[in-house]
N, C-alpha and C positions, 0 to 999 in steps of 0.2 A: 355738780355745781348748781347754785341757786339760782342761773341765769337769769330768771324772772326778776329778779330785782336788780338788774343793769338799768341806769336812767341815762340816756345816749345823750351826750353830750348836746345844747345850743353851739354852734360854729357859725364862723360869719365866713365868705367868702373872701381870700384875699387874693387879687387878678395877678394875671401873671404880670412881668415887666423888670426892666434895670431901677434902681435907686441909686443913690450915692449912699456908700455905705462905708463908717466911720465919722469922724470930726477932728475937723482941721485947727481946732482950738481946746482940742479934747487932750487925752494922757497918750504917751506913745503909741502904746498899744490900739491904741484907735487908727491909727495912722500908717500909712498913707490912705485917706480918702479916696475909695474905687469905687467903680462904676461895679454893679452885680446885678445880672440875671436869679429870677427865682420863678420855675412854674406858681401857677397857681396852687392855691391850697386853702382848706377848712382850718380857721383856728375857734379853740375855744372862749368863748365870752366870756367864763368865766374863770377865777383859779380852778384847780380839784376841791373840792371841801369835803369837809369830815362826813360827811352825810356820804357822798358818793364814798370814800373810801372805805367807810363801816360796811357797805356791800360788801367791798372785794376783799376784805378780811373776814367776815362774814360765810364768801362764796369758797375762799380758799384755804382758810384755817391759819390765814399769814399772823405771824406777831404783831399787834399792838406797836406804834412809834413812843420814844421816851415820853414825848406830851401828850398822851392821850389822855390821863387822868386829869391833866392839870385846867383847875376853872378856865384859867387868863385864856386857855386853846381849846375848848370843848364847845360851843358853840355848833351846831350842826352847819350852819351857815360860814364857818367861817374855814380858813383852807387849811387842807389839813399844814403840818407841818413836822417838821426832824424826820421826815422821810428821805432816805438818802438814793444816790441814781440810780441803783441797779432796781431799787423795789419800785421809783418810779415809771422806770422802764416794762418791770413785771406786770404794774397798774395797764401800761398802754396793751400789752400784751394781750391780758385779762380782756380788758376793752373791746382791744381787738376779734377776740374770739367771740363772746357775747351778742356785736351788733353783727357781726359778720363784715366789719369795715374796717379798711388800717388806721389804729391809731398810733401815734408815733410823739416821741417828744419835737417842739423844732427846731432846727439848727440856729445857731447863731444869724445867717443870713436872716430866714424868713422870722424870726423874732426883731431885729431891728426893723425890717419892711414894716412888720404889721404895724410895732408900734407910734413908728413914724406916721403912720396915717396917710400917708400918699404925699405928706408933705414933706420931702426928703431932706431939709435943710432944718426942720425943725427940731431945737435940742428937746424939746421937751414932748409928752405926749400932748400936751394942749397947745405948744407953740413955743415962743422963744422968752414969755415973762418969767423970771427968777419965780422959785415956789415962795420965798414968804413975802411977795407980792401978790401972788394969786390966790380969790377969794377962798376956790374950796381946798386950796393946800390947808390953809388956817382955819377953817372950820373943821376938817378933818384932823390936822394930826396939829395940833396944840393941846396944851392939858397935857393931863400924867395918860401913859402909852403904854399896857402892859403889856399888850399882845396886840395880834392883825385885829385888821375890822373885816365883818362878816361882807361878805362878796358884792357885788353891784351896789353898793350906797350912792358909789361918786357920778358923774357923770363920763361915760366913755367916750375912748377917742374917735376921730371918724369915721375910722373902718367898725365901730360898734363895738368894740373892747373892753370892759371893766379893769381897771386896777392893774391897767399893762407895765407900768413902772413904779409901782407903788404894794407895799402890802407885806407881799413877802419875796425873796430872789428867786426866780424861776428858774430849772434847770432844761441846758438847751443839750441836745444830742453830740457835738462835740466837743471830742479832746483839745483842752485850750493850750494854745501856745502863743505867747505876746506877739511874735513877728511872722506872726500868718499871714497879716496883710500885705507883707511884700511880694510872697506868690501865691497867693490865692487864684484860685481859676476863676472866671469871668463868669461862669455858670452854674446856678445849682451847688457853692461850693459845702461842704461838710465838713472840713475842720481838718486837723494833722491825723493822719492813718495810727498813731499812738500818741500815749502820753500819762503825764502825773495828777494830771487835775481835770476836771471836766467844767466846759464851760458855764455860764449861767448869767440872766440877764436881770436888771429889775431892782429898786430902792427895797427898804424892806422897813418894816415898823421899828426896829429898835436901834436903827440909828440917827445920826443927829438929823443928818437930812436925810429924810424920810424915803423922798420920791427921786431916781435917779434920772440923768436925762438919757435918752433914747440910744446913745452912740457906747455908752460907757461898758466896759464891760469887767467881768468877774471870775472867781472860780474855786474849787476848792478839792479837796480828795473825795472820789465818788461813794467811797462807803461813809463820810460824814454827816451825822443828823444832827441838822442845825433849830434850833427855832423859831428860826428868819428865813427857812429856805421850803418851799414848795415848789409846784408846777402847774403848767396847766399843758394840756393835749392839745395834736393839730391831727388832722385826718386827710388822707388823699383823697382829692376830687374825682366822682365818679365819672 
């Protein structure tokens, strides 16, 4: 393998501690609003983008995703996309092996932590103003939308995050089930031991509303390549 050309991810530090996790004004499946424990952990600042993944297709001889030719997604800057969860998982894998560090997708818990920002009540990654009241929703996503925008443009959330709920839908390591939050463990939780869909976090460019708020969540069948859906990595604290 080409390991010389792995470019180790930017991560920002996100501390350990409970949040409230869900929204009490949100769709059922957010509900009931619990209290959740999460160690600390590395997330990435940015999505994956096509640059980092032309490595690992590059280093591993993997297929090409369906949008790899297309203008609208070719950007090297910009994330890859219709990569569906088992290849995103192979990506962490790859990663993994390269830096010598785990990298891992993150669960549903530590993807609403982060993007909440420390601010646990907040629907949004910036706070609680609706997007087409806030300035750079409308400088970014007005006008005709073909595809994502190339990575770090916007400005990130507190914890240092780019494009946490915006962009494309992230994919999070667990199996989703609507009424997980009734038993959910209090700690460290990872999602149902099985299931039909995998979960996934995050607005995405080609819908109406763009930018999703922080509590919402998603899913879809893991062999599915979307053109709305990517990831980004988190890595365990050494």
């Amino acid at each position: 393998m080409a390991m010389n050309k792995i470019v180790e991810p930017c991560c920002v530090l996100i501390p350990a501690g409970s949040f409230a996790m869900g929204c009490a004004t949100g769709r059922d499946d957010e509900q009931p609003v619990h209290r959740v424990w999460t160690d600390a952990f590395e997330m990435a600042v940015f999505q994956v983008r096509n640059s980092d993944w032309a490595a690992f297709m590059e280093a591993t001889a993997h297929p090409a995703p369906p949008e790899w030719g297309n203008p609208d997604f070719s950007h090297p800057d910009q994330p890859v996309v219709a990569v569906n969860w088992t290849e995103a998982d192979q990506y962490c894998r790859w990663l993994s092996q390269g830096c010598g560090r785990r990298y891992r997708l993150p669960t549903e818990a530590e993807w609403e932590k982060a993007a909440k920002g420390g601010r646990e009540n907040a629907l949004y990654a910036w706070g609680d103003e609706p997007p087409k009241a806030h300035d750079e929703y409308i400088r970014r996503w007005t006008g005709n939308v073909s595809g994502p925008l190339p990575v770090g443009q916007g400005t990130p959330n507190p914890f240092g995050l780019y494009d946490i709920c915006e962009n494309v839908h992230e994919w999070c390591s667990d199996w989703y089930s609507r009424d997980y939050y009734g038993d959910s463990p209090e700690s460290n939780p990872t999602g149902p031991a099985s299931g039909e869909r995998r979960a996934s976090r995050g607005g995405a460019w080609r819908h109406h509303m763009k930018v999703s708020r922080c509590a919402a969540r998603s899913s879809i069948p893991q062999a599915f390549q979307y053109a709305d859906y990517g990831f980004r990595v988190v890595r365990d604290v050494l």
